[in-house]
N, C-alpha and C positions, 0 to 999 in steps of 0.2 A: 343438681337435678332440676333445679327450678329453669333455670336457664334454657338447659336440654327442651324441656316442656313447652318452655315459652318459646322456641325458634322451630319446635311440630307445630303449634298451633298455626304461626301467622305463617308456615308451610303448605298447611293447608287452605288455609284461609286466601292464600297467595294464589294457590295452583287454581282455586274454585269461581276466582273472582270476586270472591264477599272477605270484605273489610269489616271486621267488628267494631262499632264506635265506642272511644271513650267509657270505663265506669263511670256512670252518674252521668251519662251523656242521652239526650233523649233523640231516639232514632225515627227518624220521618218518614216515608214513602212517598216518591213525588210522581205523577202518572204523566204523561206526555201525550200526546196523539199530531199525529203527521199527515197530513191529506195528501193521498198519494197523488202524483203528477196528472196530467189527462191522456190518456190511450191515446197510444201516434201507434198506424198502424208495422210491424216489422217489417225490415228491409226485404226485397226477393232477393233469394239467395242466384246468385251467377250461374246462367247455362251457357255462356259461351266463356271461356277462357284463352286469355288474361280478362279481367272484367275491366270495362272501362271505367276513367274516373268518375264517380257518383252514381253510376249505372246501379238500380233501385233500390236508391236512398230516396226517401220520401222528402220534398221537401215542400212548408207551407208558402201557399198563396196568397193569404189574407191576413199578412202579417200585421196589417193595418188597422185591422176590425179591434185590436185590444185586447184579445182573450186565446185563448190558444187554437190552433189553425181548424179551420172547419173543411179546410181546402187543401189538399196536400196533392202533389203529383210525383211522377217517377216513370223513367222510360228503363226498357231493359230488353235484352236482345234473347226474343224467347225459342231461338230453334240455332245447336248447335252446326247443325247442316249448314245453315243458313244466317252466316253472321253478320249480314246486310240489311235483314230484316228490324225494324224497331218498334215494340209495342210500345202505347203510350197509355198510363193509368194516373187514375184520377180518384182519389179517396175523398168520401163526403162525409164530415159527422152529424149524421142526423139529428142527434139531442139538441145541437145548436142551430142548426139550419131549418128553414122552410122548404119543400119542393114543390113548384108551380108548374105546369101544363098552360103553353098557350097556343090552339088555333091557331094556322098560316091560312092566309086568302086560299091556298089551293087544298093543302091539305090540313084533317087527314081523309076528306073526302067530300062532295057535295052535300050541301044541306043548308037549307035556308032558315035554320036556327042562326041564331047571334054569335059571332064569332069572337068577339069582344075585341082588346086590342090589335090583335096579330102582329105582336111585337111586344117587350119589356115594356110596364106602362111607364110613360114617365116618372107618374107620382109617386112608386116604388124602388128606383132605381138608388137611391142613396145607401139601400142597405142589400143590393146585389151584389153575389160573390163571384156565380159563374153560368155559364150559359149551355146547354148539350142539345145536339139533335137528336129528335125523336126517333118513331118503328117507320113502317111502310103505310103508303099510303093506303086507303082502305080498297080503292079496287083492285089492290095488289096480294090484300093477304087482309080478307074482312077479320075487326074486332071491334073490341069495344073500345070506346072512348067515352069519360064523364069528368068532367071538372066543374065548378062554378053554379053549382047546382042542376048542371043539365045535362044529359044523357043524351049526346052524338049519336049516338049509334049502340045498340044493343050487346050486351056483355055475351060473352062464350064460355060454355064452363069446359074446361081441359085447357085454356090457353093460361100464355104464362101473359103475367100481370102484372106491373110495377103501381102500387097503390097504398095511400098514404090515406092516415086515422085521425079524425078527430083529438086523437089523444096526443098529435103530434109522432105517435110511430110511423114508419116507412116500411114496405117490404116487399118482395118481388115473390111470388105463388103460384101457383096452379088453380088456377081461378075454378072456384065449385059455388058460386055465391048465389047462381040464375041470373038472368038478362038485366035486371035493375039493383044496380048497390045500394046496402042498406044505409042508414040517417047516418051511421058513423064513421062511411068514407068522404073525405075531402075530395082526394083525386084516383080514379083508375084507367091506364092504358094498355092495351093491350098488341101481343106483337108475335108469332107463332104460338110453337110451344115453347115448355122449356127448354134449354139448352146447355144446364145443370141441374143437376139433385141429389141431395145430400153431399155434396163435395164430388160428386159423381156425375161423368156427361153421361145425359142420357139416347138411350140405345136410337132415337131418330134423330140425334145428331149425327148419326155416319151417313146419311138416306140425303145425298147429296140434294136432288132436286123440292126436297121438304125447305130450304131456306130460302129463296127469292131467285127471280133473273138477274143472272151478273150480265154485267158486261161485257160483249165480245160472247159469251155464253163458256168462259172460263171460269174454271169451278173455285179458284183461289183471286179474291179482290179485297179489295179495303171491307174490311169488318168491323162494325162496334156492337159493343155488347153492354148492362149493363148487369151489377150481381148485389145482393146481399151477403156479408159477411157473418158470422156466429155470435157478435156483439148489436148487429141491425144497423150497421153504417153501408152505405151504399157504396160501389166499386163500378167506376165508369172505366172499359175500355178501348183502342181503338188502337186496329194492325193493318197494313198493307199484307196483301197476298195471302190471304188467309181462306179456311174453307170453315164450313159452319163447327167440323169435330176438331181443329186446331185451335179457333176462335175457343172453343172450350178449354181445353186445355190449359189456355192462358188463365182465365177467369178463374179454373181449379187453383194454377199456382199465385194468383190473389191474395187465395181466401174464401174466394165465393163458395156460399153452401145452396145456394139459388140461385141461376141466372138464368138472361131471358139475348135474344139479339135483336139488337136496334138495326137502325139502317144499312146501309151495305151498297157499296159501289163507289169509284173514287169523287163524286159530285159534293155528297151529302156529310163527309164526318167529321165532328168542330165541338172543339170545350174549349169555352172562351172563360180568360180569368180575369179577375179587373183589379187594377192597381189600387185603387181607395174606393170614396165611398162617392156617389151617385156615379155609377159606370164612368169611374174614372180609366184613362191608358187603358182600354181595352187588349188584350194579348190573349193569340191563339197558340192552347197549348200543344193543339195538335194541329202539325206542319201541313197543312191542304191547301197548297196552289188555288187550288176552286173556293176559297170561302174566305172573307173580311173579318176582322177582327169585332168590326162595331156589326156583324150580319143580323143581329135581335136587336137591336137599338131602333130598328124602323122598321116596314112591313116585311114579313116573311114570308115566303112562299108554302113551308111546311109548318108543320105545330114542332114547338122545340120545349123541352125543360128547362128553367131557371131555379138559381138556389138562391135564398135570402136570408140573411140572417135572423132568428126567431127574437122574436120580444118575447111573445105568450104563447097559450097551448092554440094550437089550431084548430081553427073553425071555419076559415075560407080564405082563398090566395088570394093576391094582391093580383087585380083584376080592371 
């Protein structure tokens, strides 16, 4: 009978996972804790089938920097219609990144304020990751612009806004702030309206001539857009042939819960990545006959975004 007893017990004990120790055995509790990996954003799931090899898999850019990627790209072919087509995205992790705004000699409009470098400054370059063009010029589509403590041009409220906090957060809005940003924005630009909301394009994104002059006055051209995602990491990206409600769409299947569109027409579209650190091997990751690799290394024509890797909490760009 004992025996019977004793092969229920460690039956159960077997089925439950819990091992009794030893009589006269003293039983310990050991706690562990595991720090979960860092957020790489998930693959896009395939709309053209067969999917091509790696076709949006993210992969990092700045493998170099030491710490897990702050720069991750992925191209993916976003219209089954059209399997020629290739959109090109660009993930930035804000918690580790800086975003800077710099003034081009031209754009993003006249004004006899200080334009500062107009170009990546040298004496920041050692800790650049990548480079993107900016919105439209101002007498193309008036807004605001303010970096470096100075106010370009006067804020709009109802325009969408990609603008970055003291606290080091990033986020792209529906700007209701009035004409001058408060002490606790770094940087804001401004560029239509929005072009997403809530994961949702919004209704004058179908309102074809609300998004800028294309080229030829064809309603589908190179598009870039930029988005925030539901974690606040920013989503850069850039399609041929596109129209302001497609360009959406794309940005929806992202992630983006925010987004705004940047420039537009085949001239202007460029995210440059850099191999190591002071703008080392520049490489552009989006394929544009019209633009250089090193284009923000020296004077710019228009104002572009740079990302940097952060030391501390922000309080003003590298200028």
């Amino acid at each position: 009978m004992s025996i019977v007893l004793g092969a229920l017990v460690w039956w159960v004990e077997g089925w439950s996972g819990v091992q009794s120790p030893p009589r006269g055995a003293l039983s310990t509790t050991t706690t562990s804790t595991t720090t979960p990996p860092p957020y790489v954003p998930p693959a896009i799931a395939p709309v053209v089938s067969p999917a091509e090899s790696g076709e949006g898999l993210w992969v990092g850019q700045d493998t170099w920097s030491g710490s897990a990627p702050s720069i991750m790209t992925t191209s993916f072919r976003p219209d089954a219609t059209e399997p020629s087509i290739v959109a090109y995205a660009s993930w930035i992790r804000t918690s580790s990144t800086q975003i800077a705004l710099y003034p081009g000699y031209e754009g993003p409009g006249t004004t006899t304020l200080d334009r500062g470098p107009e170009m990546v400054p040298v004496t920041a370059r050692q800790t650049l990751l990548a480079t993107f063009n900016s919105g439209f010029y101002e007498k193309d589509a008036a807004g605001g612009f303010y970096v470096n403590h100075t106010l370009y041009f006067p804020m709009v409220n109802g325009l969408a806004t990609v603008v970055e906090y003291t606290n080091g957060s990033v986020d792209v809005v529906d700007w209701e702030g009035g004409p001058t940003p408060g002490s606790d924005v770094v940087m804001a630009r401004q560029n239509l309206a929005l072009l997403v909301d809530n994961h949702t394009a919004t209704a004058v994104s179908t309102v074809p001539g609300d998004w800028g002059i294309t080229l030829g006055r064809v309603p589908a051209v190179w598009r870039t857009g930029l988005g925030i995602d539901d974690r606040g990491n920013l989503i850069y990206v850039a399609a041929p042939t596109q129209t302001a409600a497609s360009l959406a769409q794309i940005l929806i299947k992202l992630g983006v819960a925010r987004g705004m569109e940047l420039d537009i027409n085949p001239e202007w579209p460029i995210f440059v990545t850099y191999g190591g650190p002071g703008a080392a091997a520049p490489s552009l990751f989006v394929p544009n006959p019209n633009q250089i690799p090193n284009r923000f290394l020296y004077l710019s024509t228009k104002d572009f975004f740079a990302v940097f890797q952060r030391n501390s909490i922000v309080s003003s760009q590298p200028w």
